[in-house]
N, C-alpha and C positions, 0 to 999 in steps of 0.2 A: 733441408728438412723435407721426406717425402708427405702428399697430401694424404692428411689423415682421413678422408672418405675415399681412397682409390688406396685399399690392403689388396694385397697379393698373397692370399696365404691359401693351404690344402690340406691341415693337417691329418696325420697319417691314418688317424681310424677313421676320418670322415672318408678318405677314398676308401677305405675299406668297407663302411657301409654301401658306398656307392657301387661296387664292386660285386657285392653280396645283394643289391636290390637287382641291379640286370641279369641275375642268375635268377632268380625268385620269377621274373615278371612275366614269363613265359606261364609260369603257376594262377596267374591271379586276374579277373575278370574287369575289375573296376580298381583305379586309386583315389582316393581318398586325399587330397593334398590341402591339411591343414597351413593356413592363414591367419596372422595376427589381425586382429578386425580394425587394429589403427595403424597399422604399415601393410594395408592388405597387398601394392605395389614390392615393396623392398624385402617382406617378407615371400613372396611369391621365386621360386625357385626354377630358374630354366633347365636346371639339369634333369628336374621329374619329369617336365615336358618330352625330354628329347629320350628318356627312359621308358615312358609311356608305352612305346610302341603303339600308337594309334588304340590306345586303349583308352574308354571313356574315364574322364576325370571329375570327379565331385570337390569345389573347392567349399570348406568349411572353415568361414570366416568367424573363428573364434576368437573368444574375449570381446561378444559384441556389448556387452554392460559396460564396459570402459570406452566404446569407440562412439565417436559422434553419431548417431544414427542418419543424418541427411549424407553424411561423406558416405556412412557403409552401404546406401542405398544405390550414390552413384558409380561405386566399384562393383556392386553386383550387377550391375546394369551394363556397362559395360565390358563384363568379363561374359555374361552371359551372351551377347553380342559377338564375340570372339568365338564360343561354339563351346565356352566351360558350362557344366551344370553348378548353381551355388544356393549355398544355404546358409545365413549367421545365425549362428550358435554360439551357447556360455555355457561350457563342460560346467562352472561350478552352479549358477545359479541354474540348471538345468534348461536353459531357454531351447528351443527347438531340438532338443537333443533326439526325442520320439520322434522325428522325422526324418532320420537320416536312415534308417533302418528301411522304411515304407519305399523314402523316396532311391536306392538302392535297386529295391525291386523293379520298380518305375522305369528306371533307365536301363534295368539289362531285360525289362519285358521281352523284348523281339527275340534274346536268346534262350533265356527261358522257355518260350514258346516254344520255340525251335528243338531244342532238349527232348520233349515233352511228344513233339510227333517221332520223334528217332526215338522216342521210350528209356530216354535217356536221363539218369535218377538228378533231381532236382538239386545241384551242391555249386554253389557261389562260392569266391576267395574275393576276399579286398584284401588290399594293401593301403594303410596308412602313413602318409611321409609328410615330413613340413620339416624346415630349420628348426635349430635350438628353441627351445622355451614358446615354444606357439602353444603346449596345450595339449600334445598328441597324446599321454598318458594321463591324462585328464578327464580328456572325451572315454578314452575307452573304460575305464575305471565307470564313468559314469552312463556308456552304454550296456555293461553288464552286470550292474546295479551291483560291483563289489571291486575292493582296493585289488588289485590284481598286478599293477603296473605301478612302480615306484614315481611319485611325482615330486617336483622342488619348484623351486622361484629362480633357479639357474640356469643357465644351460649345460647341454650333455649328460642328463642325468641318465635316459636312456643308453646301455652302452649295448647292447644286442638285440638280436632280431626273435620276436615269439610267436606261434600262432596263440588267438582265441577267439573260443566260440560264440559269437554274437547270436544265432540262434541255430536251430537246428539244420538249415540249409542255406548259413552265409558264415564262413568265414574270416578270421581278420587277420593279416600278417604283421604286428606291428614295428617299425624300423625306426634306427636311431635317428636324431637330427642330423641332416647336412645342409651344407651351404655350398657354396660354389669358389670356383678357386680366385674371382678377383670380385671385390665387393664393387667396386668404384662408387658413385654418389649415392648407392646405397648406406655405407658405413655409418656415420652418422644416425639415422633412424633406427637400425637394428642396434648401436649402442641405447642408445635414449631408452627405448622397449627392455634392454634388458636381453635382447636376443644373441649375443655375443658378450663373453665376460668384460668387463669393466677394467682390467688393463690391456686390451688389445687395442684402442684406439686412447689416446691421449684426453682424458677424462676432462678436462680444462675446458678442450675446444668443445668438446660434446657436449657439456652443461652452458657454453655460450652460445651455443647454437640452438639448444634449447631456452634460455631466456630468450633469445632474438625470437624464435618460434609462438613463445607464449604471448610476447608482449605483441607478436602480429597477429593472430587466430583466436587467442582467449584471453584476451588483455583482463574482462575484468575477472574472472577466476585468478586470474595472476595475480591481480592486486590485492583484492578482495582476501588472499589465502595468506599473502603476506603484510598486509596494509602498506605497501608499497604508493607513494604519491608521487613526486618529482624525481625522473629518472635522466642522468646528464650524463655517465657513463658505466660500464660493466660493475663497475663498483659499488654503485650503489643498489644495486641489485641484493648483491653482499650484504651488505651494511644492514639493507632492510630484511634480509632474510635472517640476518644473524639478531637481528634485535627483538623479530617476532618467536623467533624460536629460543630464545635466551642462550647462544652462544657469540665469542669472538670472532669480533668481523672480518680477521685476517686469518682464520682458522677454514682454510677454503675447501681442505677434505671433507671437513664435517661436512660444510656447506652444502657443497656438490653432493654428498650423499642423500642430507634432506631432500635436496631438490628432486633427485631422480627418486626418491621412495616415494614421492609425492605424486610425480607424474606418474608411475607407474602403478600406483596403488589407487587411482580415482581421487588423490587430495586434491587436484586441480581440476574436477570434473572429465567430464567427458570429454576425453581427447581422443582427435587425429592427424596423425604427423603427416601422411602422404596424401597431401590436399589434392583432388580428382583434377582440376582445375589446373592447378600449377603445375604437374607434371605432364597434363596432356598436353595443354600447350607446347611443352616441350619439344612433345614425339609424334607429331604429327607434322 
């Protein structure tokens, strides 16, 4: 059985997005690389990096209303560290959203300026990219104060690339989700989040890895959500879930679905899966 965190997959319109952004980026001043603000690690994509072309990058760690704010604190701290600009933002609850516009300006100052002594007419391009279901039609919907871009709870919903006009001298390029061609120990976290469809990785392991997750970082949200007390193995997990929620406790699709609408919709509080700590360890 191969490991369900290390997929191998590319499929065909995400190279075709990828495709269609290093033909564009030649076009575009600054990107904009939307981040889930509870997998801001796993969601973080090497390919826009290596796309970039030395072009400034603003990470927009959205869906900060759902992410622990001490963890989203030391992901910006250290991404900023690294030489990224970052800002957490909540396309829906509007949190910092009026500042990505300003701070925009901020970071292309130098060429601006520059523009300006060549008498060169004042016109910005961003390009906006992030995987699946991070939010990127969300944000922009709610930086031009109108539904413009189709949004869902899934991912892929975006299938093509559009300009619009963020104001009269910044434009936006907005692009589909992509991912990258092998997830490894990412897989896992981007199932959990919902950032990858829900049969690509074997739904079983990923809800047990998510109880292991809760019952280590948010035990008592865990419990407290399920009235969970004595926990002896995976099962009882079940049991308690199926008994608070009034279904059968061997009824494990249900199950597993509760649970991930729960995580994913703030029933279990503030969560974050890519703990600063445990992963840095790792890579250093």
């Amino acid at each position: 059985m191969s490991d369900p965190k290390n997929i191998n997959w590319f499929p065909g319109h995400m190279q075709k997005a990828k495709r269609e952004m290093q033909e564009k980026i030649k076009l575009v001043n600054i990107i904009y690389m939307v981040l889930d603000s509870r997998i801001p690690k796993s969601s973080f994509n090497p390919l826009i990096k290596e796309i970039a072309s030395n072009r400034p990058i603003l990470l927009l760690l959205n869906k900060a209303d759902l992410a622990d704010s001490n963890e989203t604190k030391k992901w910006m701290d250290y991404y900023k560290a690294q030489g990224y600009y970052c800002l957490d933002v909540d396309a829906v609850t509007g949190y910092n959203m009026k500042k990505i516009v300003p701070l925009t300006y901020e970071i292309l100052k130098e060429k601006i300026d520059k523009n300006k002594e060549r008498g060169i007419k004042l016109s910005m391009k961003a390009m906006i990219t992030g995987i699946p279901n991070v939010g990127k039609s969300t944000i922009i919907n709610a930086l031009v104060k109108k539904k413009i871009t189709v949004t869902g709870d899934k991912p892929g919903v975006t299938k093509n690339q559009q300009w619009v006009e963020l104001d009269k001298n910044l434009d936006l390029l907005d692009t589909p989700g992509v991912l990258w061609p092998k997830l490894e120990d990412n897989g896992t976290n981007l199932a959990l989040t919902g950032a990858i469809k829900d049969d690509v990785m074997p739904i079983d392991e990923v809800v047990k890895e998510g109880f292991e997750f809760m019952n280590t970082y948010y035990r008592d949200a865990f419990y407290s959500r399920y009235k969970i007390s004595e926990i002896n193995s995976i099962y009882d997990y079940y049991e308690a879930i199926a008994k608070a929620r009034g279904c059968k406790s061997d009824d494990y699709e249900k199950i597993n679905n509760i649970f991930l609408h729960d995580l994913r919709h703030e029933k279990l509080g503030r969560v974050t899966i890519d703990r600063f700590t445990s992963i840095w360890e790792r890579t250093i």
